[in-house]
Kinemage of the C-alpha trace (Angstrom):
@kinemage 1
@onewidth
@group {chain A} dominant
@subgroup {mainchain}
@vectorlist {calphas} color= white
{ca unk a 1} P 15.028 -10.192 27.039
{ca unk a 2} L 12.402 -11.362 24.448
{ca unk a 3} L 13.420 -13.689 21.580
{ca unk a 4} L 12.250 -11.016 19.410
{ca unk a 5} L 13.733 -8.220 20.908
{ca unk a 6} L 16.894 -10.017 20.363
{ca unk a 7} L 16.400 -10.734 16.814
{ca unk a 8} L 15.514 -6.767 16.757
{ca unk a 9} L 18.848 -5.987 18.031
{ca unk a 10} L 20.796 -8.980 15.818
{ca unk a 11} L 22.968 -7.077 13.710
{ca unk a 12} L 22.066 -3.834 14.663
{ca unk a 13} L 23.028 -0.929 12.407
{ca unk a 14} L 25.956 1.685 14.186
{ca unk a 15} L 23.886 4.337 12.504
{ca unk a 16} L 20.781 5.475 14.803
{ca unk a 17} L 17.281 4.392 13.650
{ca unk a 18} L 16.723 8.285 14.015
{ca unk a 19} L 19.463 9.072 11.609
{ca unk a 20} L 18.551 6.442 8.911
{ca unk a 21} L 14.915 7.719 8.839
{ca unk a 22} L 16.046 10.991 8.039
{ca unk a 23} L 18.564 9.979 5.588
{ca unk a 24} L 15.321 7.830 4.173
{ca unk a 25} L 13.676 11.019 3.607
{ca unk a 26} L 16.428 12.129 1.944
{ca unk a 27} L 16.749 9.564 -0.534
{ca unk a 28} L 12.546 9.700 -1.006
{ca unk a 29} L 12.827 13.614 -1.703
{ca unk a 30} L 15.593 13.313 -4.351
{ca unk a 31} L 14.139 10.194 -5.798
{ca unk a 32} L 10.956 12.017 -6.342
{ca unk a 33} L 12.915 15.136 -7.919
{ca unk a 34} L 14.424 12.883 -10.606
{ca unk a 35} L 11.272 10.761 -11.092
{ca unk a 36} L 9.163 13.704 -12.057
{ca unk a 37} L 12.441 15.049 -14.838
{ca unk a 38} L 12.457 11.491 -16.044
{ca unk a 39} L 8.408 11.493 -16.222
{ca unk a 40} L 7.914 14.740 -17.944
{ca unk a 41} L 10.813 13.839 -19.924
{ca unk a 42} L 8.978 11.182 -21.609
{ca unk a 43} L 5.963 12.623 -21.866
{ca unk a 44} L 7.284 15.590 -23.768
{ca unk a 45} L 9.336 13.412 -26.257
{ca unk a 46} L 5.985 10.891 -26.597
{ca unk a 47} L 3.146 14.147 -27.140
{ca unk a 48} L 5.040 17.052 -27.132
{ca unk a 49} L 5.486 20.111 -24.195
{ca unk a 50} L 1.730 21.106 -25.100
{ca unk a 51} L 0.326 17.894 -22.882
{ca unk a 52} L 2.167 18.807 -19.795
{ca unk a 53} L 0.839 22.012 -19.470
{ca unk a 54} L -2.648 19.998 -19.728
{ca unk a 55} L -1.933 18.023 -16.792
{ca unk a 56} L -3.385 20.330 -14.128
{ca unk a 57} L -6.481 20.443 -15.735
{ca unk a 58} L -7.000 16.841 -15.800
{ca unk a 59} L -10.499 15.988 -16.515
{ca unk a 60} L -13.055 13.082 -17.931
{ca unk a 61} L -12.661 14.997 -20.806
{ca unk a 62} L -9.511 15.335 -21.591
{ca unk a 63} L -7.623 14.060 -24.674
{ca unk a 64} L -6.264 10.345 -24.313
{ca unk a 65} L -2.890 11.789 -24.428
{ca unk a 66} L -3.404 13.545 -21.385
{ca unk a 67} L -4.418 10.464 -19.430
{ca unk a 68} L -1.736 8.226 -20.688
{ca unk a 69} L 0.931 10.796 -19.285
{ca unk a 70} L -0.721 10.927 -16.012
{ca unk a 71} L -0.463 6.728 -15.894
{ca unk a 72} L 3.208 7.137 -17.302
{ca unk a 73} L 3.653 9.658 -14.500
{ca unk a 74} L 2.162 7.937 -11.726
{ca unk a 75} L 4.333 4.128 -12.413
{ca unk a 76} L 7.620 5.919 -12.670
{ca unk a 77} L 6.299 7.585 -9.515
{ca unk a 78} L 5.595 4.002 -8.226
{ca unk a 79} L 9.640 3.574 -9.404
{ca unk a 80} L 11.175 6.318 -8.254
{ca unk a 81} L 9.007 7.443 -4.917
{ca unk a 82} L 8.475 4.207 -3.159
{ca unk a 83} L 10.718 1.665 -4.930
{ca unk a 84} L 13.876 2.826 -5.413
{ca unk a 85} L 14.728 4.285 -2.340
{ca unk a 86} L 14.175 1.634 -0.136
{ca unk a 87} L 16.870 -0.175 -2.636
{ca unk a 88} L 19.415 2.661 -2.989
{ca unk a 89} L 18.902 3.005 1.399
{ca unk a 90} L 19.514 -0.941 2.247
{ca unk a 91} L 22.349 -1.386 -0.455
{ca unk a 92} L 23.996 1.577 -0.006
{ca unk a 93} L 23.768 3.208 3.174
{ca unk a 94} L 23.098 0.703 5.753
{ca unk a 95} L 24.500 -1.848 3.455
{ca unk a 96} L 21.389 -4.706 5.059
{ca unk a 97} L 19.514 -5.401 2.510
{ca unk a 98} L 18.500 -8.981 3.915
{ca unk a 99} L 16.682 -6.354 7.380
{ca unk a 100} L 15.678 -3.661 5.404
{ca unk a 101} L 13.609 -5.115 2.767
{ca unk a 102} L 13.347 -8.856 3.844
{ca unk a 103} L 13.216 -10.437 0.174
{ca unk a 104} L 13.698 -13.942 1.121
{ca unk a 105} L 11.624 -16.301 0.109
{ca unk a 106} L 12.048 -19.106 2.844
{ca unk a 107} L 8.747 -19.269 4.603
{ca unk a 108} L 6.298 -21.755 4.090
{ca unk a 109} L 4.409 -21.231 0.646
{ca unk a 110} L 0.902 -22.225 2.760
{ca unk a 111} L 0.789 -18.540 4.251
{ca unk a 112} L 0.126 -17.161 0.296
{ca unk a 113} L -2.927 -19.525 0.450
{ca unk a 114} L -3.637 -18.077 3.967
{ca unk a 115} L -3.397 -14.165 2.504
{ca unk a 116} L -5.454 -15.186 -0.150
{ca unk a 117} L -7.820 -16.567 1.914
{ca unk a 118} L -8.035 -13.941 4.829
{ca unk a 119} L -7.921 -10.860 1.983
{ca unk a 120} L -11.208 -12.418 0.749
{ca unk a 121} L -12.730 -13.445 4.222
{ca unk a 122} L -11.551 -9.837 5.691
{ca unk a 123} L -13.688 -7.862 3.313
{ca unk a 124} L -16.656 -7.619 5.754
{ca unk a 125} L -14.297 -5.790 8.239
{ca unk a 126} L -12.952 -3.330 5.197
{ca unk a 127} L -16.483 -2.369 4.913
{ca unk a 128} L -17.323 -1.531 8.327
{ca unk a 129} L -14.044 0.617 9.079
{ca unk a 130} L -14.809 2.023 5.502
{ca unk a 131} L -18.549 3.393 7.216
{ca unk a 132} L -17.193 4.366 10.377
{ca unk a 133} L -14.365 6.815 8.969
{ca unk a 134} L -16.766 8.088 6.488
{ca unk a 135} L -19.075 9.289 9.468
{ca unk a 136} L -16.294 11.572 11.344
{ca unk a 137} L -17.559 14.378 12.614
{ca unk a 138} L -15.722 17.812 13.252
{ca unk a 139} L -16.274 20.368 15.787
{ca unk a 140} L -17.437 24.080 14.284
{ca unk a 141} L -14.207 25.596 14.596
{ca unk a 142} L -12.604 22.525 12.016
{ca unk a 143} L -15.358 23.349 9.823
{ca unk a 144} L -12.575 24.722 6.636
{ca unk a 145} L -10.489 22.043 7.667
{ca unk a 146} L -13.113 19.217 7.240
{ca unk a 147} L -14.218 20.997 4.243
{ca unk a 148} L -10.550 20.888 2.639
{ca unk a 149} L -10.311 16.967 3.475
{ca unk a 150} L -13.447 15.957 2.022
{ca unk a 151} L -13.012 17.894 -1.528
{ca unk a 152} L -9.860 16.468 -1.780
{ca unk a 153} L -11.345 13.123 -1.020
{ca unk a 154} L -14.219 13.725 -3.792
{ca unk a 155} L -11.264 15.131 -5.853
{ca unk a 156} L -9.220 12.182 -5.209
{ca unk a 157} L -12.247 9.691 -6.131
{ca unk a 158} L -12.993 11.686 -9.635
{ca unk a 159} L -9.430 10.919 -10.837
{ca unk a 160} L -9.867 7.360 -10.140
{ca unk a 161} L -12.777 6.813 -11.524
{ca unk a 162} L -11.266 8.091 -14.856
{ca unk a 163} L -8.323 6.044 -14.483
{ca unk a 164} L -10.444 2.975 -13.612
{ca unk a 165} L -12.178 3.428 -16.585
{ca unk a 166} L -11.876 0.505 -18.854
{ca unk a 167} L -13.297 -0.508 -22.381
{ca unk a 168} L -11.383 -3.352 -22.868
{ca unk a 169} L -8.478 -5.882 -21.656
{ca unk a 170} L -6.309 -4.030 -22.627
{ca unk a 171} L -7.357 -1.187 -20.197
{ca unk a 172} L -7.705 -3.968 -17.443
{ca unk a 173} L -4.034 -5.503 -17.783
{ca unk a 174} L -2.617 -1.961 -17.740
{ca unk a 175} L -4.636 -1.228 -14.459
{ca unk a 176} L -3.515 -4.643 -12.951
{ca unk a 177} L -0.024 -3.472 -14.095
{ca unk a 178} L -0.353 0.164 -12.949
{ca unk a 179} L -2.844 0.163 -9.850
{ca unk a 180} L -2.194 -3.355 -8.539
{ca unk a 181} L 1.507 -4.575 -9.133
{ca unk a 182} L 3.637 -1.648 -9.215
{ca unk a 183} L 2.144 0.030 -5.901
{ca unk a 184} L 2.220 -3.869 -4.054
{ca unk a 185} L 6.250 -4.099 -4.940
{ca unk a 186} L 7.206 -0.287 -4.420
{ca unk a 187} L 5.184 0.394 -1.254
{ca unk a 188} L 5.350 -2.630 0.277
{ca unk a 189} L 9.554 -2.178 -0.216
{ca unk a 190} L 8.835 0.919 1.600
{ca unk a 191} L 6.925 0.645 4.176
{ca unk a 192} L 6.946 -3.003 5.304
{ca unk a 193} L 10.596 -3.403 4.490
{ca unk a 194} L 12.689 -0.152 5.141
{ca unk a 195} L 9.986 1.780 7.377
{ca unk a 196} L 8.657 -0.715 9.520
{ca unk a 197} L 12.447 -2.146 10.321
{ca unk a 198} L 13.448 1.570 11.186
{ca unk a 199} L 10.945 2.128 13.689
{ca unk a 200} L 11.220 -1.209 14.951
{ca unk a 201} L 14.818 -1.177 15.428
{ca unk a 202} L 13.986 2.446 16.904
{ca unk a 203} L 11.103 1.726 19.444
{ca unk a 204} L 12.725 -2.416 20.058
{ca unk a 205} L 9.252 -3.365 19.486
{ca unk a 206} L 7.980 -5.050 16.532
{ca unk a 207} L 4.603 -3.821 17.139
{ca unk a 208} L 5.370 -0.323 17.568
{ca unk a 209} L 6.909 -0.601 14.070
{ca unk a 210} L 4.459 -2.421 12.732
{ca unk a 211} L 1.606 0.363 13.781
{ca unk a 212} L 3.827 3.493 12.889
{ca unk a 213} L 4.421 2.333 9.560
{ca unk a 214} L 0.637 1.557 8.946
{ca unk a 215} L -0.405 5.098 10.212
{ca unk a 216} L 2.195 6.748 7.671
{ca unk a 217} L 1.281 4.528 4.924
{ca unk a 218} L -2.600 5.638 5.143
{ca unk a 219} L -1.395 8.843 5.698
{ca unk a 220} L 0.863 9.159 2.790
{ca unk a 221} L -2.134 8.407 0.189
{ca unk a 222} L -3.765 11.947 1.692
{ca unk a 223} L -7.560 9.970 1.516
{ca unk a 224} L -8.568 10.833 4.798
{ca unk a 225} L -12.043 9.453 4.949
{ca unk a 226} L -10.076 5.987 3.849
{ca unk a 227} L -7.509 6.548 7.038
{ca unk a 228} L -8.864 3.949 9.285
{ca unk a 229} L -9.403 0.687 6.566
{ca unk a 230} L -5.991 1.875 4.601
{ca unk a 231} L -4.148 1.601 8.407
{ca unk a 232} L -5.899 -1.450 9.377
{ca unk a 233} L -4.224 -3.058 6.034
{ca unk a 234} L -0.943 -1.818 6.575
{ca unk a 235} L -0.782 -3.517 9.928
{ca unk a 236} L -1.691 -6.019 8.236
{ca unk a 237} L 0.500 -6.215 5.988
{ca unk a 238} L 2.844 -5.274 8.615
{ca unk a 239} L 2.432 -8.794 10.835
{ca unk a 240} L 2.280 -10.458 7.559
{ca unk a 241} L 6.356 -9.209 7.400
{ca unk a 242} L 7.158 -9.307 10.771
{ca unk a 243} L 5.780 -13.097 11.258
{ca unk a 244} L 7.109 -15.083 8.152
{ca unk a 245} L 10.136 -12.563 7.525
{ca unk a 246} L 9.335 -12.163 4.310
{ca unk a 247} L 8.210 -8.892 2.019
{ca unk a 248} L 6.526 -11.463 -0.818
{ca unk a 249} L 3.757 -12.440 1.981
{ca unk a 250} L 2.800 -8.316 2.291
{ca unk a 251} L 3.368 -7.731 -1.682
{ca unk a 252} L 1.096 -10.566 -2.458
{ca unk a 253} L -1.385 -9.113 -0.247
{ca unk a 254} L -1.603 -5.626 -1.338
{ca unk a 255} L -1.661 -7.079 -4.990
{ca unk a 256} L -4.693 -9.136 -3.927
{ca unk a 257} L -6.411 -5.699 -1.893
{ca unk a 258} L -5.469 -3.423 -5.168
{ca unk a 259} L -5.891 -5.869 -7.950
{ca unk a 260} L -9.441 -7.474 -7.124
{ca unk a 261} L -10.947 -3.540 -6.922
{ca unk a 262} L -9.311 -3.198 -10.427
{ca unk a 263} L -11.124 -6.239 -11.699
{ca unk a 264} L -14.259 -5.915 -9.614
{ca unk a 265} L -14.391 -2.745 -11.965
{ca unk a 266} L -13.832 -3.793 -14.830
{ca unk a 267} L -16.433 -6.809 -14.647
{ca unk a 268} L -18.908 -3.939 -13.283
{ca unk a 269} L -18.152 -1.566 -16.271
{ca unk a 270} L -18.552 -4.874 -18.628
{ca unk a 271} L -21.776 -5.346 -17.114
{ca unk a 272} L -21.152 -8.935 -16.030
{ca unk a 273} L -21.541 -8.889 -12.765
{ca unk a 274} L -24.113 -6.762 -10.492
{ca unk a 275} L -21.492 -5.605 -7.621
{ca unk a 276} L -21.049 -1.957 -7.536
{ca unk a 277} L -17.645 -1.579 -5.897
{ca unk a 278} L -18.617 1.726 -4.887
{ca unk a 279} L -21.462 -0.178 -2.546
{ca unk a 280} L -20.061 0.547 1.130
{ca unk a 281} L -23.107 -1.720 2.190
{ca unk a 282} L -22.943 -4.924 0.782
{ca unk a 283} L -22.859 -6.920 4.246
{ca unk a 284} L -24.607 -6.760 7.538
{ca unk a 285} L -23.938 -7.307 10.910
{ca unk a 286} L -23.888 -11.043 10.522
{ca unk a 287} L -21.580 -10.936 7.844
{ca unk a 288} L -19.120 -8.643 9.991
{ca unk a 289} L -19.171 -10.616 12.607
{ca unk a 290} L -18.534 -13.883 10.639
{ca unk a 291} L -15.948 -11.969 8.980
{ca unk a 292} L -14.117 -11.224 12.583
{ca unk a 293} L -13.994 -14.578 14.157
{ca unk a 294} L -12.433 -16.373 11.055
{ca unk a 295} L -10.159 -13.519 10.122
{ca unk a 296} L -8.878 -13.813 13.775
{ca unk a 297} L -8.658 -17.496 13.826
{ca unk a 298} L -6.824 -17.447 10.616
{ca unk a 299} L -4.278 -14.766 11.875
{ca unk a 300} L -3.756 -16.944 14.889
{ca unk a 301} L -3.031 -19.743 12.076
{ca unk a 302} L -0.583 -17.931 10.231
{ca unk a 303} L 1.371 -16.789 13.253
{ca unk a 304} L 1.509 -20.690 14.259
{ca unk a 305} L 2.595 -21.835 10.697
{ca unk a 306} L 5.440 -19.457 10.591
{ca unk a 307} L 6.578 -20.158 14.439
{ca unk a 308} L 6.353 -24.102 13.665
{ca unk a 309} L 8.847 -23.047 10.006
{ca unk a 310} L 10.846 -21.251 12.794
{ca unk a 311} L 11.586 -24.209 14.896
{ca unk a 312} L 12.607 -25.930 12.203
{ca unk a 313} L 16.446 -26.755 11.951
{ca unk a 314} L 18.504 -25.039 9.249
């Protein structure tokens, strides 16, 4: 038996991986439920019952109001979808916190540096899995299905385009707070914590975990011409976990991945730098490449750091 087989198996819950996603589910379906009573709740006492009925018809044109209770209603749903039921599940009914949603913080403070760095130096790759997924191609008989997917992608991009649109600092620290912070801690919690431990624990293989919570954290965001880069982060993310055994390496990573495209946009919008970070074609093949050999060679890096922390006594 592997060493990490047996580390899968240390402490291994009585209740079957099986069981604890469904009670998950559970817990995400009646944490959404009172999110969205709490939401409209404050909305309605902020601007009155008037806005909510508003909300559907959510346009660029729409009064501020309108757009501020769609924010409010999308970070409680950051709270109360993602966040708090990986908390309420690892407290309360598997009662492993430390497995489920690995908050320590001993690992080696070098593999932030290394995230930063291989967020940045990873880009190139985004790019090109950004072109290839955009390029799928459906047979004649899909034709109303690929229709569906791709106005609800074009939907999808028109509402955050409005919400990325910023006049002033103000705008840009509530985007950091909303778009980049919030969605790194809740999902992260989620998916690299309680997620990725279930089906680990389920399949005994880390990298079975790893992948199945990637594919159902793209899939969750229903962008399907973003499937391929959003999976290809969430195993990273997911090694990230798995490797140093810590959620903080994964949360500062998707902070990094969210946060930059807020500020890329905002620096656009303030017309002070040139980078449209709508371009899909900023590199070449060159630049991919490059991108690929020193992504891989720091991977290999951060899997050596956090084996030589390992080996370390105490």
């Amino acid at each position: 038996m592997t060493e990490e087989v047996e580390e899968i198996e240390e402490q291994y819950n009585t209740i079957h991986p099986a069981s604890q996603f469904f009670y998950l589910i559970l817990v995400i379906v009646a944490c959404t439920i009172i999110g969205a009573i709490v939401s409209l709740g404050i909305i309605v006492a902020l601007y009155g019952f008037g806005v909510v009925q508003n909300l559907g018809g959510f346009s660029a044109t729409s009064p501020p109001e309108v757009l501020n209770s769609l924010k409010i209603f999308q970070a409680l749903s950051s709270v109360f979808m993602f966040l708090a039921p990986p908390i309420f599940f690892a407290y309360l009914i598997v009662h492993e916190p430390k497995s489920y949603i690995k908050t320590s913080t001993h690992f080696n403070p070098v593999l932030l540096l290394l995230v930063l760095v291989i967020m940045f130096i990873s880009a190139p790759l985004m790019e090109i899995m950004v072109n290839l997924n955009q390029q799928m191609v459906f047979p004649d008989f899909l034709k109303g299905l690929y229709k569906w997917m791709k106005d609800s992608e074009e939907d999808a991009a028109r509402t955050t385009a409005i919400f990325l649109k910023m006049s002033g600092p103000k705008d840009l620290i509530i985007n950091l707070i909303m778009i980049g912070f919030l969605p790194a801690v809740a999902e992260e919690f989620l998916f690299r914590g309680a997620i990725q431990t279930i089906f680990t624990r389920w399949t005994k293989n880390p990298h079975w975990g790893i992948w199945i919570a990637a594919i159902l954290f793209s899939a969750m965001h229903m962008q399907f011409f973003g499937f391929l880069p959003r999976m290809m982060l969430g195993v990273g993310f997911g090694y990230f976990v798995w490797w140093s055994g810590s959620i903080w390496t994964s949360i500062w990573a998707h902070l990094l991945n969210n946060g930059t495209a807020v500020v890329v946009t905002y620096l656009f919008q303030q017309k002070l730098i040139n980078l449209n970070p709508d371009d899909q074609h900023v590199f070449n093949y060159a630049g991919y490449a490059f991108s690929l050999i020193i992504t891989v060679f720091l991977l290999i890096l951060y899997r050596k750091l956090t084996l030589s922390q390992k080996s370390i006594p105490g």
